[in-house]
C-alpha positions in Angstrom: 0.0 0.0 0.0 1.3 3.4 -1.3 1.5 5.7 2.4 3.3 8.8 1.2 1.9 11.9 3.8 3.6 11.2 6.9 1.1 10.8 10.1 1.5 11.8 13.6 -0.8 10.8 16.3 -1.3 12.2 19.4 -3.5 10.8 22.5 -5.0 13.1 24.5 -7.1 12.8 27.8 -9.8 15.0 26.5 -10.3 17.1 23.3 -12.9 19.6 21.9 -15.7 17.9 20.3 -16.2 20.6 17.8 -14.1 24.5 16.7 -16.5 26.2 19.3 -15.7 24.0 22.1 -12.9 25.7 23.4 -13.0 25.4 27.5 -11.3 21.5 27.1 -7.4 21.9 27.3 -7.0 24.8 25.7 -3.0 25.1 25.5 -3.2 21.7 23.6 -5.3 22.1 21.0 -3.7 25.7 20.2 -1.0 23.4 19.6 -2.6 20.7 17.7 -3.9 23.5 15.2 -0.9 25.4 15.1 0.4 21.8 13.7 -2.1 22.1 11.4 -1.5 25.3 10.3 2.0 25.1 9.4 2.5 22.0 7.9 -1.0 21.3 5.8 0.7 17.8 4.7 1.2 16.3 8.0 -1.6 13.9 8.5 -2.7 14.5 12.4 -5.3 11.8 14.0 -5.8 12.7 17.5 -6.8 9.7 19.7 -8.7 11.0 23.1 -9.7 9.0 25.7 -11.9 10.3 27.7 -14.2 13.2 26.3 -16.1 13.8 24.3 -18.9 11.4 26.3 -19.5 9.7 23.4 -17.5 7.6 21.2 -17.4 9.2 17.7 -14.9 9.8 14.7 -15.1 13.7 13.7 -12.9 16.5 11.8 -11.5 19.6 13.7 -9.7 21.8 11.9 -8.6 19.7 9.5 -7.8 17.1 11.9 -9.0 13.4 12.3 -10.4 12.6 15.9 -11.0 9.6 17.4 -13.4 9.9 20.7 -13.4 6.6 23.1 -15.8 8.2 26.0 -13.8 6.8 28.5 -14.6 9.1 31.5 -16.8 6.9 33.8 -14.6 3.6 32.7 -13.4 1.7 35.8 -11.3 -1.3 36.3 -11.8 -3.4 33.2 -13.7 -1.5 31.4 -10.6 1.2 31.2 -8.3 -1.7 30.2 -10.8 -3.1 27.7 -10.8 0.7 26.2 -6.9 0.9 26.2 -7.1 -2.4 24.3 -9.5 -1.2 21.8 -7.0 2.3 21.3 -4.0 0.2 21.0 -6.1 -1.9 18.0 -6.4 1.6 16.6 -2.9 2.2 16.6 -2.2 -0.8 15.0 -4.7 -0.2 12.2 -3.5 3.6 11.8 0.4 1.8 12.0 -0.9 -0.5 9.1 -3.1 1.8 6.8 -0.4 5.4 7.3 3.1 6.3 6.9 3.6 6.8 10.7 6.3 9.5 12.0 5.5 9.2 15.6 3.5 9.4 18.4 2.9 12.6 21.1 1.1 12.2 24.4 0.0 14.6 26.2 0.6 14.0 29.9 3.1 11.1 31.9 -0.7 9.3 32.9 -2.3 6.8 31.0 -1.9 8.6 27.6 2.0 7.8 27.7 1.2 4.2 29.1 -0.6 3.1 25.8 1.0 5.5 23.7 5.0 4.5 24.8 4.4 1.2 25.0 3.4 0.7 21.5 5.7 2.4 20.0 8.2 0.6 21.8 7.4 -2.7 20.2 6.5 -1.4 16.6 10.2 0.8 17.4 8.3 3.8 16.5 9.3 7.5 18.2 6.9 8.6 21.3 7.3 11.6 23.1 5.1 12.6 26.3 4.4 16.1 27.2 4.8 16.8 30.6 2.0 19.5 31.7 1.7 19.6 34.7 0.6 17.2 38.4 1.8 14.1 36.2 5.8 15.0 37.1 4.6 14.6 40.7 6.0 11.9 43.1 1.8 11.1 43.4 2.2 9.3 39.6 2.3 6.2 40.0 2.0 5.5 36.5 5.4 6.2 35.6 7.0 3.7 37.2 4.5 1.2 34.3 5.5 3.4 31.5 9.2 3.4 32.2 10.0 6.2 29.8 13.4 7.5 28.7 15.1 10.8 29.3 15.0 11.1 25.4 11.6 10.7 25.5 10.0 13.3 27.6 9.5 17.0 26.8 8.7 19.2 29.9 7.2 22.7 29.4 8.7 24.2 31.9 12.1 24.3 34.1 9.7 23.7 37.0 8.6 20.6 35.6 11.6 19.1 35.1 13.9 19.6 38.0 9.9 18.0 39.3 10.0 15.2 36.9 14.0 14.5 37.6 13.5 15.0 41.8 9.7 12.9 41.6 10.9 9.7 39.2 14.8 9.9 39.0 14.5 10.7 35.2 15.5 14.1 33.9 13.4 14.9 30.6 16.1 16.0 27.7 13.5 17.8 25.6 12.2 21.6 26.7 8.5 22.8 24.6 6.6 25.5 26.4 3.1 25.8 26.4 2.5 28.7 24.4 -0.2 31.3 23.2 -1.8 31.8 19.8 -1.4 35.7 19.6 -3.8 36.0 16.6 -6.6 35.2 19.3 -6.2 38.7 21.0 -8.4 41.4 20.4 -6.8 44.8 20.2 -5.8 46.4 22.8 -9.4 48.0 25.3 -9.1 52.1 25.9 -9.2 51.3 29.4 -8.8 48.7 32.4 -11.9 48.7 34.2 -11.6 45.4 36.0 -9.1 45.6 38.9 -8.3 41.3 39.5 -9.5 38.7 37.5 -9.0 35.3 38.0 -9.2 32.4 35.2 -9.2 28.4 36.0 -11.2 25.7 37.1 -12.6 25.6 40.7 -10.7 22.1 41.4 -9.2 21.7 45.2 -5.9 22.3 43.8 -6.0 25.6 42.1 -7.1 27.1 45.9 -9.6 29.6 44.7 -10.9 29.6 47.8 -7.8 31.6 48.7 -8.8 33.9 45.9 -11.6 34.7 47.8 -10.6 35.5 50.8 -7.8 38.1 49.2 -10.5 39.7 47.4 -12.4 40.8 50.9 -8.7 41.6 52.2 -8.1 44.2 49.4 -11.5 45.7 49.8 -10.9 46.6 53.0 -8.1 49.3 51.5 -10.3 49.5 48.1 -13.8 49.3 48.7 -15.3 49.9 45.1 -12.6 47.1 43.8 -13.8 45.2 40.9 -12.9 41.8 40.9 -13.8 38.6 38.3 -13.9 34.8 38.0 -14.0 33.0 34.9 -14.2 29.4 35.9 -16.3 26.3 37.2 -15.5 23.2 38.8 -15.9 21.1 41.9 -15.6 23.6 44.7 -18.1 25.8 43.4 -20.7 25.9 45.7 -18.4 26.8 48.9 -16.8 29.9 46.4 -20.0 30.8 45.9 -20.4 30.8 49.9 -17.3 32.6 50.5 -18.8 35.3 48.1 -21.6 36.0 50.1 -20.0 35.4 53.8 -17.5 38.1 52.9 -20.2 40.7 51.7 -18.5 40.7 47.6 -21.8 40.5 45.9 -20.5 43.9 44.5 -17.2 43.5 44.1 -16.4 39.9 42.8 -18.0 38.3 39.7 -18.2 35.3 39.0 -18.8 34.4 35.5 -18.7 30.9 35.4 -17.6 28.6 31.9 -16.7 31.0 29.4 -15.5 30.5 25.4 -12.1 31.1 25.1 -11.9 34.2 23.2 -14.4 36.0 25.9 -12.2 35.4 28.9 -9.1 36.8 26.8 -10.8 39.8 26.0 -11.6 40.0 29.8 -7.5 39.9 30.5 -7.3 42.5 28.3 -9.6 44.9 30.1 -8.5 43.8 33.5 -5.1 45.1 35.5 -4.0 42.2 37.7 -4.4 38.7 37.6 -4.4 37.0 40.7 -3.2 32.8 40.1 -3.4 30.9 43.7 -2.6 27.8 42.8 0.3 26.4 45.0 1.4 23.8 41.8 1.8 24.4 38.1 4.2 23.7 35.5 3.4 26.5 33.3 0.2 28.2 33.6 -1.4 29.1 30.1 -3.8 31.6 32.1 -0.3 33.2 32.8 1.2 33.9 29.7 -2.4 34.8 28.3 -2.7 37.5 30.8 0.9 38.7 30.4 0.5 38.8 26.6 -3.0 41.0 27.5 -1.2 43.4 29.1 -2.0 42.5 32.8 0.6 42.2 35.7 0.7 38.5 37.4 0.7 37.6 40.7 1.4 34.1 41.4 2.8 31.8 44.1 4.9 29.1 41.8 8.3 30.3 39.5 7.7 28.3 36.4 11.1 29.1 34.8 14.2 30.3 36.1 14.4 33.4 34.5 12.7 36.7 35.4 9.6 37.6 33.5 8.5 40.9 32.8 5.6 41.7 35.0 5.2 38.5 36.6 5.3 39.2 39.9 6.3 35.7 42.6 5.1 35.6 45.7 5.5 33.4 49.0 2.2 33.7 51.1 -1.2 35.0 50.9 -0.2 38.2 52.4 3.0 38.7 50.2 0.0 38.4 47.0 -2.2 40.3 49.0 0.9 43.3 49.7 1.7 42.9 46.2 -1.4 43.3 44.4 -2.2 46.3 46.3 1.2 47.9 45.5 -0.2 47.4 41.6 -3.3 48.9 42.0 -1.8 52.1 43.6 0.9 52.5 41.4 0.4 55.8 39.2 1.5 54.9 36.0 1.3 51.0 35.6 2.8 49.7 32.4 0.6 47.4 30.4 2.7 46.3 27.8 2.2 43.4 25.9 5.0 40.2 27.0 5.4 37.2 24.9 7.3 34.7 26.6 6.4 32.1 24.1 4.5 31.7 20.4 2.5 28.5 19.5 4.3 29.2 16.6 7.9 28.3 17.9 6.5 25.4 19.7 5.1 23.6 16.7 8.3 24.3 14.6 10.3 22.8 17.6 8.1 19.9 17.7 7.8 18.7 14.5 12.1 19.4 14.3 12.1 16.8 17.2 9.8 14.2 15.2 11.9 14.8 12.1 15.7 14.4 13.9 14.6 10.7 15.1 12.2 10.1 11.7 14.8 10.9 8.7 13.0 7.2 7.0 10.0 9.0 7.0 11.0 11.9 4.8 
């Protein structure tokens, strides 16, 4: 069989079941199109196991998905469904001119997609993104990857990876922004804080909160919003109204993509509490809108242009009101990194181990 176009598959936990569906990991499929984008001829099948809740074939972009629904799979029914992706992988192995394989993730993802190529000797590489270079992943020890094989986004993450699983990743590609997604620049800020994220236990917007009805106390007409939903809802929600900030906090709940950008844009500050993240997209999205960040984890070792890190609550808290007191607060764009760059890098690293596939 004649199998000319090379073919890359990558296997996702979740992607977005159609172009509007832009809340399900956002960072990823900015990449996945920026693929797309820049090199027409590469044949991209994206294989994700969990959402969409139903299990469907579909074209995004320009891009072949395969959904297996595997969200409320348990026990054997999640290894029946990572035996019915790895018989996709052989058919798409048989049928394409295969370059490699990209995971997204060190979790179950990289266990399906690292063995397999292992034994078809076909090059995998697993983005690291985030919780899975904690010591809590117990997965890696299964998928036993190589140095070679992992990319971290971050110098966070892999000084993590290295101290968590004793296995330094070799490969460095940042989450990035799509800069063509920003509006031009508002007249004027009108929104003090905003904060952007899920309400999981982890990203502690609880703490966001309770920082919010501190800084009222020295600015009580602040204007604060939430774009977000998630598990701990309800008790944010309760905090709002304990703490008297029906007037001053917002919260907007699930917003697309392009909405909560323009938001960054009109806003001053963004506030990130979370005490644990490799490189947070919300970050360089809010930089590249011209806000100042406040945030409790150093993703790289370099300083970034208003990003402002802090230790405690009360060090954000200090900070943030230094910001909004400050006279003439810049609010320049910062790019720390293009999608662009990332895709070229990527596809460079699939090519250096590929040269057959040319």
């Amino acid at each position: 069989m004649n199998k000319p176009e090379k073919t890359l598959v990558v296997l996702s936990p979740a992607f977005p079941r159609n172009e509007s569906d832009t809340a399900w990991v956002p960072a990823q499929q900015i990449l996945v199109k920026e693929l797309k984008n820049q090199f027409p001829d590469l044949k991209i099948i994206v294989l994700s196991f969990l959402y969409p809740y139903e299990k469907i074939e579909y074209n995004w972009n320009g891009v072949k998905v395969i959904a297996f629904n595997g969200m409320n799979k348990r026990k054997f029914k999640r290894l029946w469904q990572w035996f019915n992706i790895w018989k996709e992988l052989k058919k798409i192995k048989r049928e394409n001119n295969l370059a490699g394989i990209f995971s997204f993730w060190c979790g179950e993802c990289a266990l399906v997609g690292s063995w397999f190529a292992k034994l078809n000797r076909i090059t995998h590489y697993c983005w690291i993104c985030g919780q899975d270079a904690r010591k809590s992943n117990k997965l890696v020890k299964w998928i036993r990857p190589g140095s070679q094989e992992l990319i971290a986004i971050s110098d966070f993450l892999m000084d993590e990876f290295n101290k968590s699983h004793g296995i330094k990743p070799s490969h460095f590609i940042p989450i990035a922004i799509d800069k063509k997604m920003f509006p031009e620049f508002p007249i004027e800020r009108n929104i003090d804080i905003i904060g952007a994220g899920s309400f999981s236990f982890q990203k502690n917007f609880d703490q966001f909160v309770i920082m919010i009805e501190a800084l009222k106390k020295q600015f009580p007409n602040i204007k604060a919003i939430h774009c977000g939903s998630g598990e701990d809802e309800k008790n944010i929600k309760e905090l709002t109204i304990k703490f008297n900030l029906e007037n001053n906090l917002s919260l907007l709940g699930m917003l697309p993509h392009h909405e909560v950008l323009r938001l960054m844009q009109n806003s001053r500050i963004l506030l990130h509490p979370s005490s644990y993240e490799g490189l947070p997209t919300v970050c360089l999205e809010a930089l590249y809108a011209g806000a100042h960040v406040i945030s409790f984890v150093k993703p790289m070792k370099q300083e970034i242009k208003n990003w402002h890190i802090v230790n405690t609550k009360e060090e954000m808290v200090l900070k943030a009101s230094a910001l909004l007191q400050a006279p003439n607060l810049s609010h320049d764009r910062v790019l720390l990194f293009s999608v662009e760059d990332s895709a070229k890098n990527l596809l460079q690293l699939f090519d250096m181990n590929n040269k057959e596939a040319k």
